[in-house]
LOTIMAR-790732 format. One record per residue (C-alpha): residue number from 1; residue in one letter; x, y, z. Coordinates in Angstrom, 1 decimal. Layout:
<atoms>
NUM|a|X|Y|Z
...
</atoms>
This chain:
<atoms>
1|x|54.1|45.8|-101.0
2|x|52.9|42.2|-100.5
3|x|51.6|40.7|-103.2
4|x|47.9|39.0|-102.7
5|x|46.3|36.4|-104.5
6|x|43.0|35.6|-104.3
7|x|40.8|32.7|-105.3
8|x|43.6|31.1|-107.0
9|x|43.7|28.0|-105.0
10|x|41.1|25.1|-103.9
11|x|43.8|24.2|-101.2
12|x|47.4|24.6|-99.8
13|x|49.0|22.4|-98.1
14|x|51.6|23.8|-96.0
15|x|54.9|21.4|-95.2
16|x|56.1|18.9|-98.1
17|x|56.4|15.6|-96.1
18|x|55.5|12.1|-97.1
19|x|51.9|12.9|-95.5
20|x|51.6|16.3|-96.9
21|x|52.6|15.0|-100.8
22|x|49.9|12.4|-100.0
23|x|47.2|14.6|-98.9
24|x|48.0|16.9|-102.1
25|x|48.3|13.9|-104.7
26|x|44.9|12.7|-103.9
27|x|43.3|16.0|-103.7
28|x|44.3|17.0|-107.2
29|x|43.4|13.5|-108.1
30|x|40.3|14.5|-107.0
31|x|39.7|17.4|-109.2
32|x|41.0|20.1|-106.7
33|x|43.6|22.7|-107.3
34|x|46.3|22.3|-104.6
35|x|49.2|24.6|-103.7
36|x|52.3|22.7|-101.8
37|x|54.6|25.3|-99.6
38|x|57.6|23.9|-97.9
39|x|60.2|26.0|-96.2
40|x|63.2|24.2|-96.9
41|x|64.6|23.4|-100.1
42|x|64.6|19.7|-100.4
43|x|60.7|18.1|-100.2
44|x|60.2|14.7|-98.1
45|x|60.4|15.5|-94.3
46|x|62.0|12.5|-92.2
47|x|61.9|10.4|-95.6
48|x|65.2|11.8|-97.1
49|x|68.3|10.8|-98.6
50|x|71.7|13.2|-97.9
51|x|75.1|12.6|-98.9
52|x|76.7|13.3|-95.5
53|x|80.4|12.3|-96.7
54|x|81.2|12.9|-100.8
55|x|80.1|9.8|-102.5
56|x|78.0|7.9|-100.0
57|x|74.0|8.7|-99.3
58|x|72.2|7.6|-96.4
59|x|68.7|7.5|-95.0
60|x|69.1|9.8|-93.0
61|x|66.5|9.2|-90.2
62|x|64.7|6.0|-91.4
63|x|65.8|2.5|-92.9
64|x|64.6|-0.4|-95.5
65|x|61.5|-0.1|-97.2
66|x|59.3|2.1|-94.2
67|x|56.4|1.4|-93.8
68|x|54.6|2.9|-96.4
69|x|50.9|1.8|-97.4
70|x|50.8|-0.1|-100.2
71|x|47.5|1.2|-101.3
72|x|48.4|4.5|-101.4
73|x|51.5|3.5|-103.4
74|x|49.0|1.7|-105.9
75|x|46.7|4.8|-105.8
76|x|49.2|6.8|-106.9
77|x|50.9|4.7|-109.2
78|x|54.6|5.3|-107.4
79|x|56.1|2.7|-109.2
80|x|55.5|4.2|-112.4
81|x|57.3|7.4|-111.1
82|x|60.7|5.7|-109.8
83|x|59.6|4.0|-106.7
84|x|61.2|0.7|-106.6
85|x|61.7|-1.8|-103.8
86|x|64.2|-4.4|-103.4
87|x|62.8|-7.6|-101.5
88|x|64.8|-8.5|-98.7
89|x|64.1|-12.3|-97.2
90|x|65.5|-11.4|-93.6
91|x|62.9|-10.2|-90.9
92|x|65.6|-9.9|-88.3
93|x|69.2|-10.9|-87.7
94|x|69.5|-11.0|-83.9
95|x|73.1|-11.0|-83.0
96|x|74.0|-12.7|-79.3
97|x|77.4|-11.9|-77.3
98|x|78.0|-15.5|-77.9
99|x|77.7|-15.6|-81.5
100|x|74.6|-18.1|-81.5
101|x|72.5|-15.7|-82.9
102|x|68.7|-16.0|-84.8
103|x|67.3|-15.8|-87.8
104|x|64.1|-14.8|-88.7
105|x|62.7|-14.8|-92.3
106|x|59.8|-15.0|-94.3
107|x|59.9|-18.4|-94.3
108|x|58.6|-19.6|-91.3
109|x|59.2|-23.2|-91.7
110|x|63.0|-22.1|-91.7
111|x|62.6|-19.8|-88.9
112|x|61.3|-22.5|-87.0
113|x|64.0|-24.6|-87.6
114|x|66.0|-21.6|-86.3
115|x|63.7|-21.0|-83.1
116|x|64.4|-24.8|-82.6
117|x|68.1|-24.3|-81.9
118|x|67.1|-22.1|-78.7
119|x|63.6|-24.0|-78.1
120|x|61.3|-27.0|-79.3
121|x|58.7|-25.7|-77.8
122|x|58.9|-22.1|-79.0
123|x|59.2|-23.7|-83.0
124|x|56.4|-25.3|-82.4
125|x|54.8|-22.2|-81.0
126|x|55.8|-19.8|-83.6
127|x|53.8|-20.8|-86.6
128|x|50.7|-20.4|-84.4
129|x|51.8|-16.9|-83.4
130|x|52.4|-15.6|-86.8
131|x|49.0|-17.1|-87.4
132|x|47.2|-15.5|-84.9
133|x|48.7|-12.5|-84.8
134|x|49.0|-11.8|-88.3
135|x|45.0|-12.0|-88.3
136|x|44.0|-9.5|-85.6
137|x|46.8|-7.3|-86.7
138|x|44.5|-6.7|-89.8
139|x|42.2|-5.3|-87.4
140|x|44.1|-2.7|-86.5
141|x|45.3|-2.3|-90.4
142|x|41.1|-1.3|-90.9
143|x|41.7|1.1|-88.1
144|x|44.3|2.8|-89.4
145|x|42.2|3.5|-92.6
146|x|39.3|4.7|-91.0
147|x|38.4|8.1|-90.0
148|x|38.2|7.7|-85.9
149|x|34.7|8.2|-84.2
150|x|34.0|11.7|-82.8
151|x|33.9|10.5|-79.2
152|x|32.2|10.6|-77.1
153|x|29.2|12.3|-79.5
154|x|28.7|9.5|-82.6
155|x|26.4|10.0|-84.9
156|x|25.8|8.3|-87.9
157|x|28.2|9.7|-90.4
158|x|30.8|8.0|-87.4
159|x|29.1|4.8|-88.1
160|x|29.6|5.0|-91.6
161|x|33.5|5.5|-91.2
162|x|34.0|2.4|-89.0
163|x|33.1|0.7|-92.6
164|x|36.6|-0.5|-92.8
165|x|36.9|-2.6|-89.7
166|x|33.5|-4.8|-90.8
167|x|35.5|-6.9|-93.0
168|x|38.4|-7.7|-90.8
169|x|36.3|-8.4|-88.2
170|x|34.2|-10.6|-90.0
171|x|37.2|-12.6|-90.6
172|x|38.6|-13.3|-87.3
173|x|35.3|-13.4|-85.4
174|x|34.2|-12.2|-82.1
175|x|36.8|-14.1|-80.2
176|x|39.8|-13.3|-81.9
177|x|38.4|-9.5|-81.8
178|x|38.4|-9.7|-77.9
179|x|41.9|-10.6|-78.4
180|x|42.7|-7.6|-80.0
181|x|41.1|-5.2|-77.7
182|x|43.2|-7.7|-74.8
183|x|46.6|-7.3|-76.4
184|x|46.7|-3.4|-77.2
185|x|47.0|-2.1|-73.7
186|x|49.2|-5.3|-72.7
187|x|53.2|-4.8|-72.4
188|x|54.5|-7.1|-75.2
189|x|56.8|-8.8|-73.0
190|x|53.4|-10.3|-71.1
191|x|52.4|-11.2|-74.8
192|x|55.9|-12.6|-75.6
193|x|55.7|-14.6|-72.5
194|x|52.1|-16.4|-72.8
195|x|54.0|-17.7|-76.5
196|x|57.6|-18.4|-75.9
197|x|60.2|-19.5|-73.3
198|x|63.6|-18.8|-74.8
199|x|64.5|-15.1|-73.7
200|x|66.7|-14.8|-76.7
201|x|63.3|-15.2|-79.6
202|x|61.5|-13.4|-77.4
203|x|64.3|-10.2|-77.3
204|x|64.4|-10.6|-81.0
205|x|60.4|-10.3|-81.6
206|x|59.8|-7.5|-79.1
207|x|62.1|-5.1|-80.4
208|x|60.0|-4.1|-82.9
209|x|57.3|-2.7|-80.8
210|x|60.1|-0.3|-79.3
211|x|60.9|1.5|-82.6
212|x|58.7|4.5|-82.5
213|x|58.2|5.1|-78.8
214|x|60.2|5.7|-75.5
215|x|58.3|2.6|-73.6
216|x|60.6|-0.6|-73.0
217|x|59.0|-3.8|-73.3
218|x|57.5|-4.3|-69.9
219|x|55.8|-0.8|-70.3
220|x|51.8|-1.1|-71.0
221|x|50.6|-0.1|-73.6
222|x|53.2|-1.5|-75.9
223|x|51.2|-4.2|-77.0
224|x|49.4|-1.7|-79.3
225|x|53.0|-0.4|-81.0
226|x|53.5|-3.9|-81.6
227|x|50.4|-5.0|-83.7
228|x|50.6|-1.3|-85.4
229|x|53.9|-2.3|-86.8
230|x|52.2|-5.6|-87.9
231|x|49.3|-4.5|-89.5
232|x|51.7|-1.6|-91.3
233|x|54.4|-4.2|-92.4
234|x|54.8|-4.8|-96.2
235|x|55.6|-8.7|-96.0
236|x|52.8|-9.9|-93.2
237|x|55.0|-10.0|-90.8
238|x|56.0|-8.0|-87.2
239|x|58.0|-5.7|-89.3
240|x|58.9|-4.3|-92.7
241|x|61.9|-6.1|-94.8
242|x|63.7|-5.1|-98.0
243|x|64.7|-1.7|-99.3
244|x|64.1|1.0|-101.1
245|x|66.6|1.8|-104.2
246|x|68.1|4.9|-103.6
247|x|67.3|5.4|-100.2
248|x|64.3|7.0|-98.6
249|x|64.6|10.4|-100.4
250|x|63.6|8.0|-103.4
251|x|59.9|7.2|-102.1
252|x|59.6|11.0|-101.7
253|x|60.7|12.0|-105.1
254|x|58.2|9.4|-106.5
255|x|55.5|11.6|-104.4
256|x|57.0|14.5|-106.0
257|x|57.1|12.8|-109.2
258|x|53.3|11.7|-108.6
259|x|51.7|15.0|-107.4
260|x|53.4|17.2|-110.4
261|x|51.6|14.8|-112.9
262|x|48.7|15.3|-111.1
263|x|48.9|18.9|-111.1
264|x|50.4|19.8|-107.3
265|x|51.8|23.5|-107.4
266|x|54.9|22.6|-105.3
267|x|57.0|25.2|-104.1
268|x|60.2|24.8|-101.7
269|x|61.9|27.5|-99.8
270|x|58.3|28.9|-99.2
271|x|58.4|29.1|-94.9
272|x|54.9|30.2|-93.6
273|x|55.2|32.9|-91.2
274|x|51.2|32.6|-91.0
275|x|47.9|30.7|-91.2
276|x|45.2|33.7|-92.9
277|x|41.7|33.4|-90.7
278|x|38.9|35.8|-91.9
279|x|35.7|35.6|-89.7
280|x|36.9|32.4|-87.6
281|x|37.4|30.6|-91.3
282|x|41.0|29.5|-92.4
283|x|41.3|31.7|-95.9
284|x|44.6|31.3|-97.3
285|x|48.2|32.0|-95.4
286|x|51.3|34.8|-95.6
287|x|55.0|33.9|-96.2
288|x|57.6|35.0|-94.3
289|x|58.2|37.1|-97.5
290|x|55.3|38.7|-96.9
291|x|53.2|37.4|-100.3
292|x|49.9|35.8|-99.3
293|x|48.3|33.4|-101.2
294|x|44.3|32.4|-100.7
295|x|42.8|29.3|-100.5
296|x|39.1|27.7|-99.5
297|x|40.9|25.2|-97.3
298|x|44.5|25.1|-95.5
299|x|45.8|21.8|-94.7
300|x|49.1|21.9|-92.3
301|x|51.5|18.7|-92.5
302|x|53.7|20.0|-89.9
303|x|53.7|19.0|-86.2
304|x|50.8|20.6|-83.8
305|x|53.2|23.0|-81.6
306|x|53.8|24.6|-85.1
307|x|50.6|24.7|-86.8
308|x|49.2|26.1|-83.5
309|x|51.5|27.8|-81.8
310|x|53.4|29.9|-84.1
311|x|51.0|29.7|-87.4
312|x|47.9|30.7|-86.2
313|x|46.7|33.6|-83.9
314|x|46.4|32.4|-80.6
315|x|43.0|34.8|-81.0
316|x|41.3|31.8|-82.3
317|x|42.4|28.9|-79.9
318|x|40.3|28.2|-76.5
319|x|42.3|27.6|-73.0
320|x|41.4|24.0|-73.3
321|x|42.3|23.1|-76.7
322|x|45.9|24.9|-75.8
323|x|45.9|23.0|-72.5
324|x|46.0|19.8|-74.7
325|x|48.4|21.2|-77.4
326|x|50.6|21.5|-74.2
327|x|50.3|17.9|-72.4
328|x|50.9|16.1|-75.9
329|x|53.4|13.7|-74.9
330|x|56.6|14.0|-77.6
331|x|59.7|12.4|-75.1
332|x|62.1|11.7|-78.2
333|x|64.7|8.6|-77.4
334|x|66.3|7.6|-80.6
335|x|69.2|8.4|-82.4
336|x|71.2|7.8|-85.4
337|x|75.0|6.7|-86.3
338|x|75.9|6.6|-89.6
339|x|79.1|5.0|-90.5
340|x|81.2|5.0|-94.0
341|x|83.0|1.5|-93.4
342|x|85.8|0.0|-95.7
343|x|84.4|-3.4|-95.5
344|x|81.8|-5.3|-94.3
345|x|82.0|-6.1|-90.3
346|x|82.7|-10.0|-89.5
347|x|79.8|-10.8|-87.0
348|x|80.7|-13.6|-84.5
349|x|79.3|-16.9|-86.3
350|x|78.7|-15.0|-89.5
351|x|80.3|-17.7|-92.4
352|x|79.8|-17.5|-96.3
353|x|76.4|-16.5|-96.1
354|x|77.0|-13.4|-94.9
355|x|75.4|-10.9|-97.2
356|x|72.3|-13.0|-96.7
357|x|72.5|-13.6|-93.0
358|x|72.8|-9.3|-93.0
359|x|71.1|-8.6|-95.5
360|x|68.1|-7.3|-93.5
361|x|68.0|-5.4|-89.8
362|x|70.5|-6.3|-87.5
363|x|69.3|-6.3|-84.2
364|x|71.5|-5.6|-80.5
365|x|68.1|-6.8|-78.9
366|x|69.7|-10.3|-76.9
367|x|66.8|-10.6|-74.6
368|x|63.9|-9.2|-73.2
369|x|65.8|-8.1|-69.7
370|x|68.5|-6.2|-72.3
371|x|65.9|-4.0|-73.9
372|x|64.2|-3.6|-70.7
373|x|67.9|-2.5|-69.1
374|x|68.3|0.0|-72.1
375|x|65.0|1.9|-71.3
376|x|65.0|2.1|-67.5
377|x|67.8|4.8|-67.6
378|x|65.3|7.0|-69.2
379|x|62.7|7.5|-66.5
380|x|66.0|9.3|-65.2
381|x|67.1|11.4|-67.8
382|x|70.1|8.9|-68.9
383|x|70.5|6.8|-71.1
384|x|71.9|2.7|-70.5
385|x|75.6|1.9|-71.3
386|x|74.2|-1.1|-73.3
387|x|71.8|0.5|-75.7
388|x|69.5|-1.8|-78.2
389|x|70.8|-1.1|-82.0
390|x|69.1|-1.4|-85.0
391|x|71.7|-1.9|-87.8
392|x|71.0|-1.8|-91.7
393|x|73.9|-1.8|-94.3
394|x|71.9|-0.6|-97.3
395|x|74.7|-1.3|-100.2
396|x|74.4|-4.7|-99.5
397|x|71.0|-4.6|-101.9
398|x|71.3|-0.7|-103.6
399|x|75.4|-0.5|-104.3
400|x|74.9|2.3|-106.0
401|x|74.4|4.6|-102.6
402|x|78.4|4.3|-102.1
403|x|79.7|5.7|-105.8
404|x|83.5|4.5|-104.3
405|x|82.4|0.4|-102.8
406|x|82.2|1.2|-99.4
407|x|80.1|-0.4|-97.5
408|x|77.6|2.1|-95.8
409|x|76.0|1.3|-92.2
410|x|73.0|3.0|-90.4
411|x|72.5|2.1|-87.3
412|x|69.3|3.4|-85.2
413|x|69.9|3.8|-81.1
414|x|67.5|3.6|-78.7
415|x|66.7|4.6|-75.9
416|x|68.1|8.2|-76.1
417|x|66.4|10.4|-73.8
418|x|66.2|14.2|-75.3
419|x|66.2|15.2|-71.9
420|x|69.2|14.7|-70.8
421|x|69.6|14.9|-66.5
422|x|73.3|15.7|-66.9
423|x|75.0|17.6|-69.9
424|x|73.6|18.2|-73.5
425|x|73.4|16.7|-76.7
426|x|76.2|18.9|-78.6
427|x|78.5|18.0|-75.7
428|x|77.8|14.0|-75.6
429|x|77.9|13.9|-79.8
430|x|81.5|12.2|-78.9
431|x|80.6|9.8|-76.6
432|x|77.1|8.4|-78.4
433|x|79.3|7.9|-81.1
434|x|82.2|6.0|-79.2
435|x|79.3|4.1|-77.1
436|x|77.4|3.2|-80.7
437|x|81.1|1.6|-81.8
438|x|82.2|-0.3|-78.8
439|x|78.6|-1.8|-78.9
440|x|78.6|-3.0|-82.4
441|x|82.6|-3.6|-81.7
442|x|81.6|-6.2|-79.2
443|x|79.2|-8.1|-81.7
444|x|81.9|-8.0|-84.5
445|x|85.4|-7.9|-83.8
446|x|87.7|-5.1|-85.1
447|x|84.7|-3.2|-86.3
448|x|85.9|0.4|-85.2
449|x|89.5|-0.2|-87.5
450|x|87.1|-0.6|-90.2
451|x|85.4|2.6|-89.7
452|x|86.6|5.4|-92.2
453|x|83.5|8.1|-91.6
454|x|80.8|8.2|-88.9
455|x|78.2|10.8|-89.1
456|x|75.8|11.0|-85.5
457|x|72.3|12.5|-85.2
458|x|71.1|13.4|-81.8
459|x|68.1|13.7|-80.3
460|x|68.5|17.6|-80.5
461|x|69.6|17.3|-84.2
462|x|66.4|15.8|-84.8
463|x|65.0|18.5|-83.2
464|x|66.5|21.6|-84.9
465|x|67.4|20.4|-88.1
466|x|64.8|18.0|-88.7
467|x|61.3|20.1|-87.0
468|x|60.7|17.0|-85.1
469|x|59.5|18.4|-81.5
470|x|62.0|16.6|-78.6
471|x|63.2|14.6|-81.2
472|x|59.8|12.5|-82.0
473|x|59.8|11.1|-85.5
474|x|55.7|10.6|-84.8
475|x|54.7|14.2|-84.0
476|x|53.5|12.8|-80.6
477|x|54.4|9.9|-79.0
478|x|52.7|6.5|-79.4
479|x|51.0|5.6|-77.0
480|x|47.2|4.5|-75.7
481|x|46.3|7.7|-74.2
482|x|47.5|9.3|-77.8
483|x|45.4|6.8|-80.3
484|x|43.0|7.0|-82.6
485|x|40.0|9.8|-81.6
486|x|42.7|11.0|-78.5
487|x|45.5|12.2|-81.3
488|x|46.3|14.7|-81.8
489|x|44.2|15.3|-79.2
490|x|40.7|14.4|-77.4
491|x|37.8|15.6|-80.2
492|x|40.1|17.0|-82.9
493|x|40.7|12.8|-83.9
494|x|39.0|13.7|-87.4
495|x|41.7|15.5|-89.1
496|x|40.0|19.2|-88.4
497|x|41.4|22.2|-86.3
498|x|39.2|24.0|-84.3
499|x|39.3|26.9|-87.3
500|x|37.1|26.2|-90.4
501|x|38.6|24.9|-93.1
502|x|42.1|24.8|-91.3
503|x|42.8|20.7|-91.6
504|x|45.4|18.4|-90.5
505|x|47.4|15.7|-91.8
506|x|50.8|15.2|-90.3
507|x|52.2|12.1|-87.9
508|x|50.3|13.8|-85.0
509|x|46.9|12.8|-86.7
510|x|45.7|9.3|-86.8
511|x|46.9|6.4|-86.9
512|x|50.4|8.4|-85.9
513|x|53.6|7.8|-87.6
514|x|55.9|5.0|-89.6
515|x|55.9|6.7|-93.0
516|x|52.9|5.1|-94.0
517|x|51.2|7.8|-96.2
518|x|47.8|7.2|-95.0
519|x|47.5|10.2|-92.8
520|x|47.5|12.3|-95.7
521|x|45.2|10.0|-97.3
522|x|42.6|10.0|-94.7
523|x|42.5|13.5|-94.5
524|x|42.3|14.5|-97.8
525|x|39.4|11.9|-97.8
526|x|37.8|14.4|-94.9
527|x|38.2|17.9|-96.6
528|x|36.5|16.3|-100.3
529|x|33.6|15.9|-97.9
530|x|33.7|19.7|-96.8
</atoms>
């Protein structure tokens, strides 16, 4: 008979991802006493580390140091429960097919000096960029901390959440704030063009607005993914650098590490065949086992179609709320290679400096027209012959992820439709992975002889191994129409489900995803109030 507990828990959080540790963390932090439940064995979500080949760990689904806030890191004192990050100089490494390729760094007096090899007048632009940019980008960093209005009815508890964006604004002034609300909706290749000339800085700079979304650069819209990255970069620049010791799987142990101190009940291998609702109030849930534990509140860190569609009894759910749940956009286009190598690849012009010049991503991004060309095959349910590839070799700054000295390589490959037109992903495995090799092969002579391992994640793996809807690392895709009070969707923008006390704090919720950690943050903010 199943066994019932009542009363014995303030909250549970159901799914143990990076968002769902957070949200727990800061509610026993609070006071509260928080159950974790997570159906498979290993905590983290997309932020994992597995040992696909004896002796060598990768990341599996995400590289370098993420994206992760660095206030929810100080909140919950990571680095004093193993979370350690090794600074990487190099922004981007982006390799050319003639071997001239460009560096971009912290330093941005070098980097000029590198954007002058391809253009005087784009060195002289870029300083002014990073300036510009780099100020309304913290605009949309007070965004992403704030709870989103409850549009289109405001009242004034909405006023008091827009708190966070007083300051930036302040800062940058009314004209610089028009600029913001100009840029988000723009394609960042129109952005890229009002600054630079050279198509070769302005394929290495747009890339990073491409990472989380199925758009290519001459989409609308992708403005916005841009300045996200920015404002959620950990050096001040258009995207993260350095690297996390041990791999991802290390920033989620620290959450694990973190949340026990605190007093988080986690339990793994805990799958939720249920959400509990008693009188059109969340009140605890029921395991597939059949035990059900109550709580006052339920908070579900797993995607939307889950929470909604399988957890909770469709009883409860109007026709228009589900219409939503259905039209969330998801279209999945990346995928992962990850290769066991028995040396490091020799890049064209790539001389003694190597392990610096490499040290951070590596991008296949030549020019604007190439990413462009790799995304257009996906309005079509294919996917380009020249893909855009971002490449990390992680032992170059944590050796100790290859127990043997091989040199481990991850490389990220976009765009990879999860709807395929013709065949399907189980059948096509082979020929990602032969397509990801001749790619980099082209770049770096003689790289597939050095290749002693290569593990390749589809689309559909992502999918079914990973609970990531059509292969969407986000919960939703990232787009305008999907932002801020519109996600998860229009008037549930404020982390709450239509149920009492059923609240949400996964990717799908504002301000989306990047393994940032402030999901779960913000919502946990929103059920202390009640």
């Amino acid at each position: 008979m199943a066994q019932e507990l009542k009363g014995n828990n303030d909250v549970i959080v159901i799914g143990g991802g990076v968002n769902g540790l957070v949200a727990a963390a800061y509610l026993a932090k609070a006071g509260r006493k928080v159950l974790l439940l997570e159906k498979k064995d290993a905590l983290g979500g997309i932020a994992v580390t597995e040992e696909f080949f004896p002796g060598s760990k990768f990341s599996s689904l995400v590289d370098g140091a993420g994206y992760f806030a660095p206030a929810v890191a100080s909140d919950l004192k990571l680095h004093q429960h193993g979370l350690e990050i090794v600074p990487v100089d190099t922004i981007v490494y982006s390799l050319q097919p003639s071997g001239q390729n460009l560096l971009i760094t912290q330093d941005v007096s070098a980097t000029v000096e590198e954007i002058a090899k391809f253009s005087a007048e784009d060195a002289r632009a870029y300083p002014k960029f990073v300036e510009l940019l780099g100020k309304i980008s913290a605009v949309v960093a007070g965004i992403m901390h704030m709870t989103p209005p409850d549009l289109p009815e405001i009242g004034w508890e909405n006023l008091l959440n827009l708190r966070p964006l007083i300051k930036p604004v302040r800062k940058i002034g009314r004209v610089d704030f028009a600029e913001v609300l100009r840029v988000m909706p723009m394609p960042v290749a129109d952005l890229l063009n009002e600054w630079f000339e050279s198509e070769i800085v302005k394929g290495a700079i747009a890339a990073s607005a491409l990472l989380n979304t199925s758009l290519g650069p001459q989409e609308a819209g992708t403005g916005y993914n841009f300045l996200f990255n920015w404002a959620g970069s950990n050096n001040g620049f258009f995207r993260s650098s350095g690297n996390i010791v041990g791999g991802m799987g290390a920033l989620s142990e620290a959450l694990v590490n973190a949340a026990k101190k605190l007093g988080v009940e986690l339990r793994s291998n805990s799958p939720i065949d249920k959400i509990l609702v008693s009188n059109g109030i969340a009140s605890g849930v029921e395991l597939s086992s059949g035990d059900q534990y109550s709580a006052k509140a339920v908070v579900s860190a797993t995607d939307l179609h889950t929470t909604f569609m399988k957890l909770v009894d469709p009883y409860y759910l109007d026709q228009t709320f589900v219409r939503h749940l259905e039209n969330i956009k998801y279209r999945g286009t990346t995928a992962r290679v990850h290769y066991v190598l028995t040396e490091l690849p020799g890049f064209r012009a790539v001389n003694g400096e190597a392990q610096k010049l490499i040290s951070g991503h590596l991008q296949i991004s030549p020019t604007i027209t190439y990413l462009q060309q790799a995304y257009d095959p996906v309005k079509y349910g294919r996917y380009s012959e020249d893909p855009y590839l971002d490449i990390f070799i992680p032992t170059l700054s944590d050796p100790s992820l290859s127990s043997d000295g091989a040199q481990l390589m991850s490389v990220t490959v976009k765009f990879m439709p999860y709807h395929l037109q013709d065949g399907k992903w189980d059948s096509t495995r082979d020929d990602l992975a032969r397509l990801v090799t001749n790619k980099i092969t082209e770049y770096a002579p003689g790289f597939e002889k050095l290749v002693k391992h290569q593990k390749v994640i589809t689309p559909l793996d992502l999918e079914r191994d990973y609970d990531l809807p059509e292969g969407n690392l986000t919960h939703g895709e990232m787009t305008l129409d999907q932002f801020m009070w519109m996600r998860p969707i229009p008037g549930y923008g404020q982390y709450r489900a239509p149920i009492k006390n059923l609240y949400l704090c996964s990717a799908a919720t504002h301000p989306g995803g990047g393994i940032t950690g402030i999901n779960g943050k913000n919502a946990a903010r929103e059920i202390l109030k009640g």
